[in-house]
Structures are given as C-alpha cells and as structure tokens.
C-alpha positions in Angstrom: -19.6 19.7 21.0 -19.3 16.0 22.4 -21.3 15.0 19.2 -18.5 16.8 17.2 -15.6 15.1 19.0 -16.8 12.4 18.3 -17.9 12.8 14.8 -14.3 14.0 14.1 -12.5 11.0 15.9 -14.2 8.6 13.6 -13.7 11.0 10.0 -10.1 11.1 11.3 -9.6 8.0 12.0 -11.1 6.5 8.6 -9.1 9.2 7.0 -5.7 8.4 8.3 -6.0 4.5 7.7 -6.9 5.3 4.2 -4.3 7.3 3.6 -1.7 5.3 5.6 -3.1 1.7 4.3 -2.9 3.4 0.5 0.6 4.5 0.8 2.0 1.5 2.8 0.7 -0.4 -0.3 3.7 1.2 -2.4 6.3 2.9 0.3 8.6 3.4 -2.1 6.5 5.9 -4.0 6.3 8.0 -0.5 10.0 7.4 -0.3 10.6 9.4 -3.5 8.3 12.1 -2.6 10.3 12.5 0.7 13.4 12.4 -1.4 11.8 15.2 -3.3 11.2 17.7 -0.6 14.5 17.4 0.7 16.1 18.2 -2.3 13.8 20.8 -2.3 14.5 21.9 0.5 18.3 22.0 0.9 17.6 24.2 -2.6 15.7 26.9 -1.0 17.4 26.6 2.8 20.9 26.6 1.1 22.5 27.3 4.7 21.0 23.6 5.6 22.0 22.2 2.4 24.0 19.4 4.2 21.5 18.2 6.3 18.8 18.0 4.2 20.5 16.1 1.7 22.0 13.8 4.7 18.4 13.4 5.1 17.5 11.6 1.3 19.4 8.5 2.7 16.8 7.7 5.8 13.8 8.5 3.2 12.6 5.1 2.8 13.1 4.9 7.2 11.1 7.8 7.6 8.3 6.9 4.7 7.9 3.6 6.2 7.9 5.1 9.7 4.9 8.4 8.7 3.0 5.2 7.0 2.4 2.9 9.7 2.3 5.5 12.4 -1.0 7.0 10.3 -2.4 3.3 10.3 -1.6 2.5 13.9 -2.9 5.8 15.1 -5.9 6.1 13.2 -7.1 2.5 14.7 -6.2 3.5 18.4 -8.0 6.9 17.2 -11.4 4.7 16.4 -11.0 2.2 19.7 -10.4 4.9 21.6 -7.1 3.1 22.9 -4.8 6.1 25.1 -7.0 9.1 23.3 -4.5 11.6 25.3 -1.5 10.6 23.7 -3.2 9.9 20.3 -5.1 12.5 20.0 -1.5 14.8 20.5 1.0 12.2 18.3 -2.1 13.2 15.5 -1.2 16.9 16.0 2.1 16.7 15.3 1.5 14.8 12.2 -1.0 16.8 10.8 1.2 19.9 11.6 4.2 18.5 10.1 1.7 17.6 6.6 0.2 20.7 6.7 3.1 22.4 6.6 4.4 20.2 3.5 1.6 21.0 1.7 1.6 25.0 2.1 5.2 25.1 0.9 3.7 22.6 -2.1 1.1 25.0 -3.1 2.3 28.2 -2.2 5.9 27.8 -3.8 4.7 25.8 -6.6 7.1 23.0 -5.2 6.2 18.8 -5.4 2.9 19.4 -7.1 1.8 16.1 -6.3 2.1 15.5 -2.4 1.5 11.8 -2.3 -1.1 12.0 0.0 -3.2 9.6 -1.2 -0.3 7.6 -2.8 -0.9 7.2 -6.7 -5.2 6.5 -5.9 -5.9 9.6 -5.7 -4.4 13.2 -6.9 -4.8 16.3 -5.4 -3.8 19.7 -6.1 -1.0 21.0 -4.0 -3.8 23.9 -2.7 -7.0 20.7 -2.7 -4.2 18.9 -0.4 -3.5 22.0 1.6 -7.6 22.5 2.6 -7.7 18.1 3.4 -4.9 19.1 5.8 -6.6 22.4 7.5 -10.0 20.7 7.5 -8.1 17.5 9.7 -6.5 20.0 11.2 -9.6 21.8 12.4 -10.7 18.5 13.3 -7.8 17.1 15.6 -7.8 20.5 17.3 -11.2 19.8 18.5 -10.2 16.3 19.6 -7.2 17.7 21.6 -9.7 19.8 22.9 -11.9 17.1 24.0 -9.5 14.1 25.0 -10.3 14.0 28.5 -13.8 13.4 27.9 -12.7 10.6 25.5 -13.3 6.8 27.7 -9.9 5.0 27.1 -10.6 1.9 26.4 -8.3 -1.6 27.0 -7.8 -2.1 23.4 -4.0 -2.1 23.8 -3.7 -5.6 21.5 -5.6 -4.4 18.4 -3.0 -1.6 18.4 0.1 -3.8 18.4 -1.8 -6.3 16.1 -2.4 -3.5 13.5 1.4 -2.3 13.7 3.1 -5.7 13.1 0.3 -5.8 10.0 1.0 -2.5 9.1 4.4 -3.7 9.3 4.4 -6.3 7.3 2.2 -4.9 4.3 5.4 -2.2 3.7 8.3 -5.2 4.3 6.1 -7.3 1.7 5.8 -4.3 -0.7 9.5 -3.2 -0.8 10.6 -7.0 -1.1 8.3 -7.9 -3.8 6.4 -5.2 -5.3 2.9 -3.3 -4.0 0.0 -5.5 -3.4 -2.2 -3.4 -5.5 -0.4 -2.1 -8.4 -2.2 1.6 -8.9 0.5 2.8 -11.4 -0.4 3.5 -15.1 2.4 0.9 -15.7 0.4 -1.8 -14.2 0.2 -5.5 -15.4 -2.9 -5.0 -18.0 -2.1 -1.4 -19.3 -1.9 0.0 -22.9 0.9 2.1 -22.6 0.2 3.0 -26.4 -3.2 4.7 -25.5 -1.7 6.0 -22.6 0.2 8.7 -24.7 -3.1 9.9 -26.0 -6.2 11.5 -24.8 -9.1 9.4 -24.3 -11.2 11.3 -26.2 -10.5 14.8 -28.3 -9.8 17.7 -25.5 -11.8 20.8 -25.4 -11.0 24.0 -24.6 -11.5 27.5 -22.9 -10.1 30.2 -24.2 -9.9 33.7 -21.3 -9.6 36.5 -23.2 -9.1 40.2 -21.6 -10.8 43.5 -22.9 -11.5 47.1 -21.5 -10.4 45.7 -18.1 -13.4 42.9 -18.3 -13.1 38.8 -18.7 -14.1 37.1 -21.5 -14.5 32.9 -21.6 -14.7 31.0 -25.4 -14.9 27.9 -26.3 -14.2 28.9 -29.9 -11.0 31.3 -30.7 -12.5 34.6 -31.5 -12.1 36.0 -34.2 -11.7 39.7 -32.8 -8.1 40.5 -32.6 -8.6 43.2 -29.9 -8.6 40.4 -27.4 -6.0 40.2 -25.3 -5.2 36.6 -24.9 -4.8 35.3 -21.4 -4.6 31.9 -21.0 -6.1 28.3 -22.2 -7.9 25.9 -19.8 -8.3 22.0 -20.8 -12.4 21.7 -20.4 -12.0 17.9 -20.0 -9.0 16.8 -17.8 -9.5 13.4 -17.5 -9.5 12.8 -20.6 -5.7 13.7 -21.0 -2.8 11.4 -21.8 -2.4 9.2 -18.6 1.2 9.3 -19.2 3.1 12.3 -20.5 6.7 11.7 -20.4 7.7 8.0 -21.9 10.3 8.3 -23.6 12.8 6.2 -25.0 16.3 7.1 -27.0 19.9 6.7 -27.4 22.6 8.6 -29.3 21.0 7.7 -32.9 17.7 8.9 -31.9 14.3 8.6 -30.3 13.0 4.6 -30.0 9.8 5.2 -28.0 7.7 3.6 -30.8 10.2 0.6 -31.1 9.6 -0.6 -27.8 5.7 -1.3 -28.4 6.4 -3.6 -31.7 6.2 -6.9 -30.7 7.8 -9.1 -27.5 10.0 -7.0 -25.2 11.6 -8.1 -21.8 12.8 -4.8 -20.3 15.3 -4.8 -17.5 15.2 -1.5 -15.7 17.9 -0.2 -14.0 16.8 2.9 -12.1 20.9 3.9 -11.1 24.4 2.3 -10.2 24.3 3.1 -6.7 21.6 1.2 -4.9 21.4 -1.4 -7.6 21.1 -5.2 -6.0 23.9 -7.0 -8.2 23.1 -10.2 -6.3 20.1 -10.6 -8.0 21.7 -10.5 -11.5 22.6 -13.8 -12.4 19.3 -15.1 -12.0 18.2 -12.1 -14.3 20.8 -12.7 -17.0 20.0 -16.7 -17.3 16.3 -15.4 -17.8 17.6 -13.2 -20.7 19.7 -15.6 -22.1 17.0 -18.1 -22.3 14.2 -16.1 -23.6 16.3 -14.7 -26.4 15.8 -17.5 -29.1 11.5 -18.0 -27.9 10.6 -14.9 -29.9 11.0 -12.4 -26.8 13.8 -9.1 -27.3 15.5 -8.2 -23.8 16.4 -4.6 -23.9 17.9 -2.9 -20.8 16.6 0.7 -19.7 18.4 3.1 -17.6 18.5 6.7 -16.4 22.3 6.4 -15.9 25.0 7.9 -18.5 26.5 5.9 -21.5 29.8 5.3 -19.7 28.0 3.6 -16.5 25.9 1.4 -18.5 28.8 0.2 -20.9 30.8 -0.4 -18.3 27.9 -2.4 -16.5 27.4 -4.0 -19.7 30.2 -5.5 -19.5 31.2 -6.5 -16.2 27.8 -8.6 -16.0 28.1 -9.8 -19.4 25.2 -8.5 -21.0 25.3 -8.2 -24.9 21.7 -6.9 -25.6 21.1 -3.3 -26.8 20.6 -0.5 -24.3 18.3 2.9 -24.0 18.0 5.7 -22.1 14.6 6.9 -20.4 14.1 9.5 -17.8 14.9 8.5 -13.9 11.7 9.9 -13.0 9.7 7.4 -15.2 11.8 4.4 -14.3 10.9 5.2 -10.9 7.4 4.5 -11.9 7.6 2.0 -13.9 9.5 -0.1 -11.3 9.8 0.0 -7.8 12.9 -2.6 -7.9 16.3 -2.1 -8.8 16.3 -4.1 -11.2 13.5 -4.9 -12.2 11.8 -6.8 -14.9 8.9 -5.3 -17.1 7.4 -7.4 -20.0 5.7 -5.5 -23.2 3.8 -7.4 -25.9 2.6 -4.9 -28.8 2.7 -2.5 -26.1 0.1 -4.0 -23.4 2.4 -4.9 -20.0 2.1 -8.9 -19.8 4.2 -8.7 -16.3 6.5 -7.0 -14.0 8.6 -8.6 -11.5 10.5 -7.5 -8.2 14.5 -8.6 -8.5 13.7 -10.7 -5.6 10.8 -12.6 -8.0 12.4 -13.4 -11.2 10.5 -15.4 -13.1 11.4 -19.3 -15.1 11.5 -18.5 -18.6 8.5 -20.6 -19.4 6.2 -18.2 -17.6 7.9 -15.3 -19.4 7.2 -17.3 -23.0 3.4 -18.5 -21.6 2.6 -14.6 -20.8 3.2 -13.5 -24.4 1.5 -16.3 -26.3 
C-alpha cells in the first residue's frame, strides 16, 4: 500500500501540472468554460439565478486561481513539500471537478470540459472516469499522508507559483504561448471545413428485438433504422461552425480570396478602446498595399454602426457567431490576418503590429 501511495502521488502530481501548465497556457479559454457552467447553472438552479450569473464576472479570477493552484499543488504533491495539507487542498479540487464533470455527462451540459484546455478532448463521460480514477487516487493519498516525509522544499513551491503566475499574466496580456487553436498562425481554415479524408459509416439497424451493424445501407426495408455512427472521427471537419454574413447574405467564401486584415470584436462591453487608435492607423495604412481590413463581430447591426462611427472606421463589417470569435481571438480586439485563406498572423490589442510586418507576412 506504501508502494501505491506513492505510485499515486507522482501520477497525480504529473497529471495536475499537465493539466494546470496546459490551461494556464490559454486562461481565457478556462474562463469561457467557467462562464459556461454558470450560465448553466443559474438555468437549471433558477432559485440561484442571481448568484450564479454574479458569478460570470469573477470567471477569469477564479480560472486563473483553479490554474495555478493545479500547478502549484501538483509540484508540492511530487517534493513532497506539507503532504497533509496538499494532499486535502487536492481533495477538494478533485471533488469540486468531479462534480463538474458528472453534471457534464449526465445532463448532456458543456460537452467539452476544458480539462485539458484545447490539447486534448474528452468526452464529458471519458472526463468523468479521469476524475474518479484521480479521485480513487487522492483518496488513497489522504489516506496515507502521515506516512508521507515532508520535505523543506518550501522555495520550489513559491518559485513555481510566481511562474505559474506569470505564464497566465503573459497569456491574457499578449496571447497563449502555444497557440493550440485550429485558428492558429499556419492553419488552412479552407481545409478545415472539410473532412480530411471521405467519412465512413455505421449504420445500427433493429429487427425482431436483435441489433444489426452495416457499413452499407441495406437494402431490406424491414429494418428499423436506429442511428448512424461516423467510423472515422478524426477525419471530420476541424471546424464546424465558420461562418460569415450580413443582411445581403452569407460571405464565408469571401473572406478566404486574397489579403484580409480582420479586426475582431468579440462584444461592446469589455472591449479595450484604448488600444484603438493604434489599430485604426494600422488599417488606414495597409489599405492601399493590397491588404482588405474587414471588421468581425458577434454584436448587433445597431452596436457596430454606431461603433463604426464613433472610432471612425469606414471599412465593411460582418457578423460571425460569438462562440467562434471567442476562438479565433483571445483579445478584444484583436487582429487576425488571412492570405487565400492560410492565417499569416494574429495579434493581442496590446501587440499591434507596424504595417510593414503586416505587408512582409502576405508577400
């Protein structure tokens, strides 16, 4: 049983600086999926509407807060640094996961927890069994923390909060380290939209009471059809839900002919106006070098008009779906350059760029 204490401090430990070093990468992304549940939440508790949604405010507090602490704590986990209290602060977190990831599966609610950022996706019930098996895990190291040495390790702790620390401050000021999103510098949104490859099928069929799998549609019509499985998953479209329109119609294909500079504005209400002026002497310069600005925003035509003009912005504006501006940028605004679709750059408001790099990055 010692063995197994030990075993599990160290897969616990390696486990929660994954996860935590993953996520504080891109704590904005953790922030909307915090967002998510307590809108969620406050739907299905509507007696604690109010302080749920009171709650959506502090999201990007409490994302950066869940991040580090799974850092910080799975180091003092793996140098044995206070095991007691570790060892109990790991409970709580685990519990309070767990419990986020039962209402995900079971309720069909935030099918993707963010557990592993945007690295790696899990089911809601594959993220449900991680949590039970760390569960099982940090039980048996609760069990066992008075048989764990404390060590004097206190300083690799407090060194691996202020860098924990500083990874998120340097994320949400510029943009993540490690862009993991399939709107990354380098991408094809184009081939995105597609499958990689032609999808294949299952077809479950029901007859007499008894199962039946195809991979060809049968041709008996006695069948009762049940449902259709895709064979080959990951070869299905990367992105599902770019799209791109205004009141004449859709312009998703127009945005991947030729040089586009796209300023995103995700909403009106957290925007950082400061950082426009920069942003519009960027536009205004790049306009005549072969490169199209275009503004995109979730908000509705009256807002943007009206922000149109009070910033002086005469280039065309479309609407796109909040959801995928929130992946496309973690910035409001933020900058997001298209050549014949592939993604030459994207910027952080706090990083707008001369317009001689925007020109080099299409040539």
């Amino acid at each position: 049983m010692k063995i197994l204490a030990q075993i599990s401090r160290v897969v616990v430990g390696l486990l929660f600086i994954f996860s935590g070093i993953i996520k504080l990468n891109d704590p904005v992304g953790t922030q909307y999926k915090l967002e998510e549940y307590f809108e969620v939440f406050a739907t299905d508790l509507p007696q604690f509407h109010d302080f749920f949604m009171s709650m959506v405010p502090l999201a990007l507090y409490f994302s950066v807060f869940l991040c580090t602490a799974e850092v910080v704590l799975g180091i003092a986990l793996l140098v044995a640094y206070k095991p007691r209290t570790t060892s109990i602060f790991l409970l709580l977190i685990i519990v309070f996961f767990t419990f986020l990831t039962f209402y995900s599966a079971y309720f069909n609610k935030v099918t993707d927890c963010g557990c592993f950022g945007a690295a790696i996706k899990l089911t809601p019930w594959t993220s449900f069994g991680k949590d039970i098996f760390l569960l099982v895990l940090i039980l048996i190291l609760v069990y066992y923390r008075k048989k764990i040495k404390p060590l004097p390790t206190g300083m690799i702790v407090v060194l691996s909060t202020v860098v924990s620390l500083g990874i998120a401050v340097y994320a949400l000021r510029h943009l993540p380290l490690v862009d993991l999103l399939p709107y990354r510098v380098g991408a094809n949104i184009p081939s995105q939209l597609k499958p990689s490859e032609p999808l294949r099928y299952q077809y479950i069929f029901e007859k007499d009471g008894k199962i039946s799998k195809y991979e060809q549609y049968p041709s008996d019509t006695t069948f009762v059809f049940k449902e259709m499985v895709v064979l080959n998953e990951d070869a299905l479209p990367k992105i599902t839900d770019y799209k791109v329109w205004n009141d004449e119609g859709d312009f998703t294909e127009e945005t991947f002919k030729g040089n586009k500079l796209f300023l995103i504005i995700k909403n009106f209400t957290d925007i950082n106006t400061a950082a426009l002026p920069d942003i519009s002497k960027l536009i205004s310069q790049v306009k005549n070098k072969g490169i199209e600005p275009i503004v995109l925003t979730s908000g509705d035509s009256g807002e943007i008009q009206k922000f149109m003009t009070e910033h002086q912005l005469t280039i065309p504006f479309y609407f796109v779906d909040a959801t995928v501006l929130k992946t496309i940028s973690r910035s409001n605004p933020g900058l997001w350059l298209l050549k014949d679709g592939n993604v030459k750059g994207k910027w952080h408001y706090n990083d707008t760029p001369e317009a001689a790099e925007v020109v080099d990055l299409v040539k």
